[in-house]
C-alpha positions as CSV (number, residue, x, y, z in Angstrom):
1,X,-51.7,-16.8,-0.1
2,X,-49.2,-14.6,-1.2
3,X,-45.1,-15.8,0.5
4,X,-43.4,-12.7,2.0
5,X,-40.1,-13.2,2.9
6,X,-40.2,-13.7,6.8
7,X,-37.2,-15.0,8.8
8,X,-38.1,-16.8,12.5
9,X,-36.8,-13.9,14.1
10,X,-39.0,-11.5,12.4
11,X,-41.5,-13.7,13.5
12,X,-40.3,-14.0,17.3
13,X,-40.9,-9.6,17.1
14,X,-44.4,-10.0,15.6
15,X,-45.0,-12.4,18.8
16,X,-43.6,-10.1,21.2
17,X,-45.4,-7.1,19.5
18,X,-48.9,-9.0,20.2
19,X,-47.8,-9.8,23.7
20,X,-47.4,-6.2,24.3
21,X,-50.4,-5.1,22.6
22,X,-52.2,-7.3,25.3
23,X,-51.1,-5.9,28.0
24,X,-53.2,-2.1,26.7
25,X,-55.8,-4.0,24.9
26,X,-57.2,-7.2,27.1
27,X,-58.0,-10.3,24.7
28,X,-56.7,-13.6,23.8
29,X,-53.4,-14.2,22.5
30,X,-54.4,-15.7,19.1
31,X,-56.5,-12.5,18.7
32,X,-53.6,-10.2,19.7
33,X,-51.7,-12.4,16.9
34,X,-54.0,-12.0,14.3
35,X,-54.1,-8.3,14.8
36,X,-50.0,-7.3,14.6
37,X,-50.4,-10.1,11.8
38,X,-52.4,-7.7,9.5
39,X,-51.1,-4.7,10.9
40,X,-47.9,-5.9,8.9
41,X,-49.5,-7.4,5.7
42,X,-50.5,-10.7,6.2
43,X,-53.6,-12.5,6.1
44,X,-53.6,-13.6,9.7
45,X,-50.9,-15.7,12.2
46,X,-51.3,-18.4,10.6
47,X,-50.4,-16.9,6.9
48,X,-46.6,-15.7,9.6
49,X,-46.3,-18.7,10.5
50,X,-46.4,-20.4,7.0
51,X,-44.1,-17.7,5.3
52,X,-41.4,-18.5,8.1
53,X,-41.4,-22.0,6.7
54,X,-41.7,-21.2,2.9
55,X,-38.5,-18.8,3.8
56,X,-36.7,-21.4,5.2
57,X,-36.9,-23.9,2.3
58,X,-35.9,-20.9,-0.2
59,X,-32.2,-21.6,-1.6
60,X,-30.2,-19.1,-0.1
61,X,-29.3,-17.3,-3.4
62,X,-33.0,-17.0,-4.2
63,X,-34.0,-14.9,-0.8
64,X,-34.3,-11.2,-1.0
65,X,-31.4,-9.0,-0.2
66,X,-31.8,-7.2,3.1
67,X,-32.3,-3.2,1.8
68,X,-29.3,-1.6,2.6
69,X,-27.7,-4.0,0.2
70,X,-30.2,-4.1,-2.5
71,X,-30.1,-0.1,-2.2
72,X,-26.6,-0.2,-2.8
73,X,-26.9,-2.5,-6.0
74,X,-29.8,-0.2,-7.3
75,X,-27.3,2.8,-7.2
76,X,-24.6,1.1,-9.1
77,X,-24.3,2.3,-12.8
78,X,-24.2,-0.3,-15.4
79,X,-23.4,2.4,-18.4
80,X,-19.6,0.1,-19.6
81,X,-20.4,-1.2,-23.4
82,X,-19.6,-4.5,-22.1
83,X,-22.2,-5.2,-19.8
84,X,-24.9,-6.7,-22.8
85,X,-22.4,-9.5,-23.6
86,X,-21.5,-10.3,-20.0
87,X,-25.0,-9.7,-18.5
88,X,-25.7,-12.7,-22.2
89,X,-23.3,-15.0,-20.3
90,X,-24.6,-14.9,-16.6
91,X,-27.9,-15.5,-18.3
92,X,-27.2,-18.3,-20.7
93,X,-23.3,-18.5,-21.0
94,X,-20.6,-19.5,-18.4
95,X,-19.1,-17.2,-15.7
96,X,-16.8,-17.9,-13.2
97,X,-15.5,-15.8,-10.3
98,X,-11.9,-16.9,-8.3
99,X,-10.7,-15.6,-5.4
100,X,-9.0,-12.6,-6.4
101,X,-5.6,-13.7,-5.0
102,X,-5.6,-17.2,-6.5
103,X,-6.7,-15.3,-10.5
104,X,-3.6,-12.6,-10.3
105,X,-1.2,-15.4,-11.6
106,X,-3.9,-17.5,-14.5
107,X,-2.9,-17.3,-18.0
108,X,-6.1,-16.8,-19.5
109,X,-6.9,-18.5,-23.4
110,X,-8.6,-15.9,-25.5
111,X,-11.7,-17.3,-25.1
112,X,-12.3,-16.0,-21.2
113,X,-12.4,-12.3,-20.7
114,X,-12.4,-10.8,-17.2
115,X,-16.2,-9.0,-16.7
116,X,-16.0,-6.7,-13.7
117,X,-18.8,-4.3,-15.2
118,X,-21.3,-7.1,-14.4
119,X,-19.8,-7.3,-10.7
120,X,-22.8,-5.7,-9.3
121,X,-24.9,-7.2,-10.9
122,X,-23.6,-11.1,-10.3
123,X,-23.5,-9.7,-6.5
124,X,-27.1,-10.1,-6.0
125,X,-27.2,-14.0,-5.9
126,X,-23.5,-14.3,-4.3
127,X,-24.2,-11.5,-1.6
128,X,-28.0,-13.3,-1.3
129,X,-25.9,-16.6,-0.8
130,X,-23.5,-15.7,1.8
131,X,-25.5,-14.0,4.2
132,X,-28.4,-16.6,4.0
133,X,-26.2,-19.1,4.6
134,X,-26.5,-20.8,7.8
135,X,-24.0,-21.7,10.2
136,X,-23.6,-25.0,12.6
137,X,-25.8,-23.0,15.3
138,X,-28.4,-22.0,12.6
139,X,-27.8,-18.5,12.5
140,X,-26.6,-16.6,9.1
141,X,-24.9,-13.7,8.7
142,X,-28.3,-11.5,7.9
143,X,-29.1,-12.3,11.3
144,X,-26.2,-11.5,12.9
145,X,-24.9,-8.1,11.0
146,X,-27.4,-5.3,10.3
147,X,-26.7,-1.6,8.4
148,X,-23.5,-0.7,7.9
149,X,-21.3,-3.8,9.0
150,X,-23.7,-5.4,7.2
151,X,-22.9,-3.9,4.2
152,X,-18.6,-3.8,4.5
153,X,-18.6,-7.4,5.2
154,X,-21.1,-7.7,2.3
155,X,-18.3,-5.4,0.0
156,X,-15.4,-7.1,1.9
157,X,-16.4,-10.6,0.2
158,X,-17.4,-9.2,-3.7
159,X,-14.0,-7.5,-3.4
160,X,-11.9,-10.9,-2.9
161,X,-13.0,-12.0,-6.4
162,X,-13.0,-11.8,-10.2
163,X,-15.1,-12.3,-12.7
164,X,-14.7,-14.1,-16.0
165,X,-16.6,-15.2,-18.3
166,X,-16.3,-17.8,-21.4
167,X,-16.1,-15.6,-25.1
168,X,-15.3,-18.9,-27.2
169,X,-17.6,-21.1,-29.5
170,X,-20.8,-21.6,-27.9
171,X,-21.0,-24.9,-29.4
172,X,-18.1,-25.9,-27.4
173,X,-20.0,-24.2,-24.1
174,X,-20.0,-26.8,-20.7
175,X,-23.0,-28.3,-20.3
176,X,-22.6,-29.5,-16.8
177,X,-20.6,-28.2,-13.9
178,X,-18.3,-31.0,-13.9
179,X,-17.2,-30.1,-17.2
180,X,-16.8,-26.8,-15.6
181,X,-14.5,-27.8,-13.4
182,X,-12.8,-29.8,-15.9
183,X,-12.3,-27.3,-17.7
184,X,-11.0,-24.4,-15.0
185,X,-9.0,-26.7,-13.4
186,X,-6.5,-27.2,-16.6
187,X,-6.2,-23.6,-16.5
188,X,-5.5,-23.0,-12.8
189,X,-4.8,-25.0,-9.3
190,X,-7.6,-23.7,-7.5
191,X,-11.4,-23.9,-8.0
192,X,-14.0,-21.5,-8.7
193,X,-16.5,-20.0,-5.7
194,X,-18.8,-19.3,-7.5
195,X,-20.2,-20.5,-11.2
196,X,-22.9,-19.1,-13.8
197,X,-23.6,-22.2,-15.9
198,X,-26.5,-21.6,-18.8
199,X,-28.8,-19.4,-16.5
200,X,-28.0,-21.6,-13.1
201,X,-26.1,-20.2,-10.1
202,X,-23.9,-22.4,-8.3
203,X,-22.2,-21.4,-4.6
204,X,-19.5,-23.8,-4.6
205,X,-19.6,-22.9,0.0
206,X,-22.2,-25.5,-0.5
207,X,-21.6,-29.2,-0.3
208,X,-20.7,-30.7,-4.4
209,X,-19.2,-34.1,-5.8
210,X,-18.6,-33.9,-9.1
211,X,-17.8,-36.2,-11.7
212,X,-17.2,-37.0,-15.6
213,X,-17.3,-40.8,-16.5
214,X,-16.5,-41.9,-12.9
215,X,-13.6,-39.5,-12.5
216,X,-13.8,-37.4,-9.7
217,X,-12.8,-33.5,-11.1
218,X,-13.9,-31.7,-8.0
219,X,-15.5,-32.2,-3.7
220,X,-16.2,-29.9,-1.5
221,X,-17.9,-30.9,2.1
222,X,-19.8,-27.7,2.4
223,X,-17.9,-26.2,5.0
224,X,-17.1,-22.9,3.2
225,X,-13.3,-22.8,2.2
226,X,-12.6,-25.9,4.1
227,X,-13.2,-28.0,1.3
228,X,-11.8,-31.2,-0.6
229,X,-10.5,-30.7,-4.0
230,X,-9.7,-33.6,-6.4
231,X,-8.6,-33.2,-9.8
232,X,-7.1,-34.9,-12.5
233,X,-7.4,-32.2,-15.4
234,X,-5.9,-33.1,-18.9
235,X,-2.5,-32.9,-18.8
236,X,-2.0,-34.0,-16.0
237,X,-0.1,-37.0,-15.1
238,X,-0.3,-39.3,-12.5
239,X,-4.2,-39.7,-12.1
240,X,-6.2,-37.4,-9.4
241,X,-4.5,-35.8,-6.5
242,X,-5.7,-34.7,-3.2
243,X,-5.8,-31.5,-2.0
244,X,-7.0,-30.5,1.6
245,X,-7.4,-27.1,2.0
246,X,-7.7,-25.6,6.0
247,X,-10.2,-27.0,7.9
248,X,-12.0,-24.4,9.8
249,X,-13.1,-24.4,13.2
250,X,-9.9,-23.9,15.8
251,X,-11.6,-20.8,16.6
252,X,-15.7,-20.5,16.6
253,X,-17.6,-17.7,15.6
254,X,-17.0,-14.7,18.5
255,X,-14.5,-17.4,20.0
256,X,-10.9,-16.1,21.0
257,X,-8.3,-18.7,20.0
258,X,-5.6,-19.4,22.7
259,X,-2.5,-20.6,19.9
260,X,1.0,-21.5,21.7
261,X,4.1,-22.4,19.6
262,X,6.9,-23.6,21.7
263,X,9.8,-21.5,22.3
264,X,7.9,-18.4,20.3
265,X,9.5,-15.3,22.0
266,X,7.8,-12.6,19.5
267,X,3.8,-12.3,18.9
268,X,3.6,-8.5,18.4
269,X,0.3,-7.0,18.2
270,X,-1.4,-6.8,14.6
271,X,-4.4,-3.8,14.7
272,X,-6.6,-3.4,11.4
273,X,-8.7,-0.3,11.3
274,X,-11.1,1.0,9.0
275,X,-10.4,4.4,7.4
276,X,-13.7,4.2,5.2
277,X,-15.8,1.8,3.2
278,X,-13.3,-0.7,1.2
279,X,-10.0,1.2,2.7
280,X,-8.3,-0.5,5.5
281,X,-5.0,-0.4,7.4
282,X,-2.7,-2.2,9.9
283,X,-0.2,-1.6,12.4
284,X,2.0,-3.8,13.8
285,X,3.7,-2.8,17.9
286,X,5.5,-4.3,20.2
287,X,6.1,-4.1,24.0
288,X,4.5,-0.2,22.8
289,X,6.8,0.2,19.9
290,X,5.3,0.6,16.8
291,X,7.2,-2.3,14.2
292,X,5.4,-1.2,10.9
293,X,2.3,0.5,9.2
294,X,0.6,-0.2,5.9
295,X,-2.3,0.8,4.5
296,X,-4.7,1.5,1.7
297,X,-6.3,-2.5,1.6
298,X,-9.7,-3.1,0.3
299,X,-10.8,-5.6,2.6
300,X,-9.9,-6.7,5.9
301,X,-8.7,-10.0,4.8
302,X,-6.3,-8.1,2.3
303,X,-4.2,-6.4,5.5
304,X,-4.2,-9.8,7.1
305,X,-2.6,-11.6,4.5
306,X,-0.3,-8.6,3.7
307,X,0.7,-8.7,7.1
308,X,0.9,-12.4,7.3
309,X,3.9,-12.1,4.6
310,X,6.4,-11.3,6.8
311,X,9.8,-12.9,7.7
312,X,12.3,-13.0,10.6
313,X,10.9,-14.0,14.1
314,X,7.5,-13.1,14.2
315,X,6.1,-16.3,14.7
316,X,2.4,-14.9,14.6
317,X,-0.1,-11.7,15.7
318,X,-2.2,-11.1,18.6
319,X,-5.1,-9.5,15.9
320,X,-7.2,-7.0,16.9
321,X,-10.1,-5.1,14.9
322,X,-11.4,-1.5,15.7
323,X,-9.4,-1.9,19.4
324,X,-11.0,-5.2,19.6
325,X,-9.0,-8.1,20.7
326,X,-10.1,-11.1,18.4
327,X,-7.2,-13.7,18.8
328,X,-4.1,-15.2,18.9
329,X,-3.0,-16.9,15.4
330,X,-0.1,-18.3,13.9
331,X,1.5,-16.9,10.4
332,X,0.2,-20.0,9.0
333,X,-3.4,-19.4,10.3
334,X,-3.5,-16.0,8.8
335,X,-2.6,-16.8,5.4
336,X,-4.6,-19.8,5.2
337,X,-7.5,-18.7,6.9
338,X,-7.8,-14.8,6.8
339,X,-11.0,-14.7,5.3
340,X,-13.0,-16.6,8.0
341,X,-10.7,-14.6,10.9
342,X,-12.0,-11.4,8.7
343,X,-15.4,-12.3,8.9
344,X,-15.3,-13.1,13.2
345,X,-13.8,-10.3,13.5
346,X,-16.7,-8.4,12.1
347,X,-19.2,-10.7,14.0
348,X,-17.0,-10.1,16.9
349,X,-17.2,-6.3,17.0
350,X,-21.0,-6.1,15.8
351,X,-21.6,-8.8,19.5
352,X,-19.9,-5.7,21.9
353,X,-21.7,-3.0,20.2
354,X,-25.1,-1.9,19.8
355,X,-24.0,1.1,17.6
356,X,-23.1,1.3,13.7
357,X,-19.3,2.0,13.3
């Protein structure tokens, strides 16, 4: 029988649909099942029941895209004269994509060119990957986010990262991810989240342990950006170091964090607001004074770490989103961690409101 893509909760509606249907039309349940079954394409309950689990065991970055993102892709205009080449290396070449903050400073050889006209097109398996992904209570971000703050998160994440991809002599093209890594890594301290090796996607959010000749070049535990980075890149000197980047966690999903730092006598307030789709601003008050205001930001995450740069005695931000209170956090916090307190903050507002913003 033929899979369509069905999540447990779409399921969980079908079941309360044929409870409901019982209560107008008398008969069994399995009968009712059956019925709101093939009313919505399948073969019978049994054919729901099976898709639910042949959805589950699809790799994240292979499940559809929910259609207010997929709508948005199909919109996009790939016209740039760039976009055969760079299209040639997500196929069967090498891309990488960095965190957009960590790329500003790389000196690039000549043989990797940044590709941003293929953005929209790599975001179908990187947006497919991050909102299928499941967290520690099982639920992923399709499930929690729907229309429109599905879609700005969505934007938020593909607009914290740059594409490259690798221009030089084929013959000299990676053939594993290791040597990827290898390879990036004398280049730049921080990693790739994402890599397009010879036709294969890789989400490097998932867990990895990579290796050339029993040299460790790159670990990650799977946790998203709390991950474990070993390198010893050529170059180098003094064999393979350890890196351990934030662990997240202080603060779960929806949580408010309660952060104290002794003898702190200044947390002004830190409010991000949304002007549009990819425009953001902050303002920072105290005691009803207003302390500073900067705008223009592309992402959520991007007026948090701007704000997070700041000196003096501001020893961290009460941070609130829309009017939202979402938490307490220290300077450190912010900087280290702004993409997770981003995304919360999202989940957080999406929790207390039924409507679209």
């Amino acid at each position: 029988m033929n899979l369509i893509f069905t999540t447990s909760t779409a399921a969980e509606k079908l079941h309360r649909l044929a409870k409901q249907r019982r209560k107008t039309h008398p008969t069994s349940l399995a009968v009712a099942l059956d019925t709101i079954a093939r009313e919505h394409g399948y073969h019978h309950w049994k054919h729901v029941k099976d898709c639910v689990e042949q959805t589950r065991s699809l790799p994240a970055a292979s499940k559809p895209l929910p259609s207010i993102l997929a709508d948005f892709l199909a919109a996009e205009k790939h016209s740039d004269p760039m976009v055969p080449a760079s299209l040639g290396a997500l196929e069967s070449g090498l891309v990488i994509a960095l965190d957009t903050k960590h790329a500003q400073d790389v000196a690039w050889p000549d043989d990797f060119v940044e590709c941003e006209e293929v953005k929209s097109i790599a975001a179908q398996q990187i947006w497919a990957s991050l909102i299928h992904q499941t967290d520690d209570r099982g639920e992923s971000m399709a499930q929690r986010l729907q229309g429109e703050l599905l879609l700005d998160q969505a934007l938020d994440h593909l607009s914290d990262l740059r594409l490259f991809r690798y221009s030089g002599d084929m013959t000299l093209l990676p053939v594993s991810l290791a040597e990827v890594f290898s390879l990036v890594l004398s280049k730049t301290f921080f990693p790739p989240t994402h890599v397009w090796l010879r036709g294969q996607f890789h989400d490097m959010a998932y867990p990895h342990d990579l290796q050339i000749d029993g040299r460790q070049v790159y670990v990650s535990n799977g946790a998203g950006s709390s991950a474990l980075r070993m390198s010893a890149a050529a170059g180098r000197e003094g064999g393979p170091f350890e890196v351990l980047t934030p662990v997240q966690g202080e603060a779960g999903t929806n949580a408010v964090s309660a952060v104290s730092w002794p003898g702190s006598s200044f947390i002004p307030r830190l409010d991000v607001s949304k002007l549009e789709p990819g425009f953001y601003e902050f303002q920072v008050t105290y005691d009803g004074e207003e302390l500073m205001m900067d705008g223009g930001f592309d992402s959520i995450r991007s007026a948090l770490e701007s704000a997070a740069d700041v000196t003096g005695d501001i020893k961290g931000f009460e941070f609130g989103y829309r009017g939202i209170t979402i938490g307490t956090y220290s300077l450190a916090m912010l900087r280290q961690q702004a993409d997770k307190i981003a995304r919360d903050a999202v989940a957080t507002v999406a929790s207390l409101s039924e409507d679209s913003w």
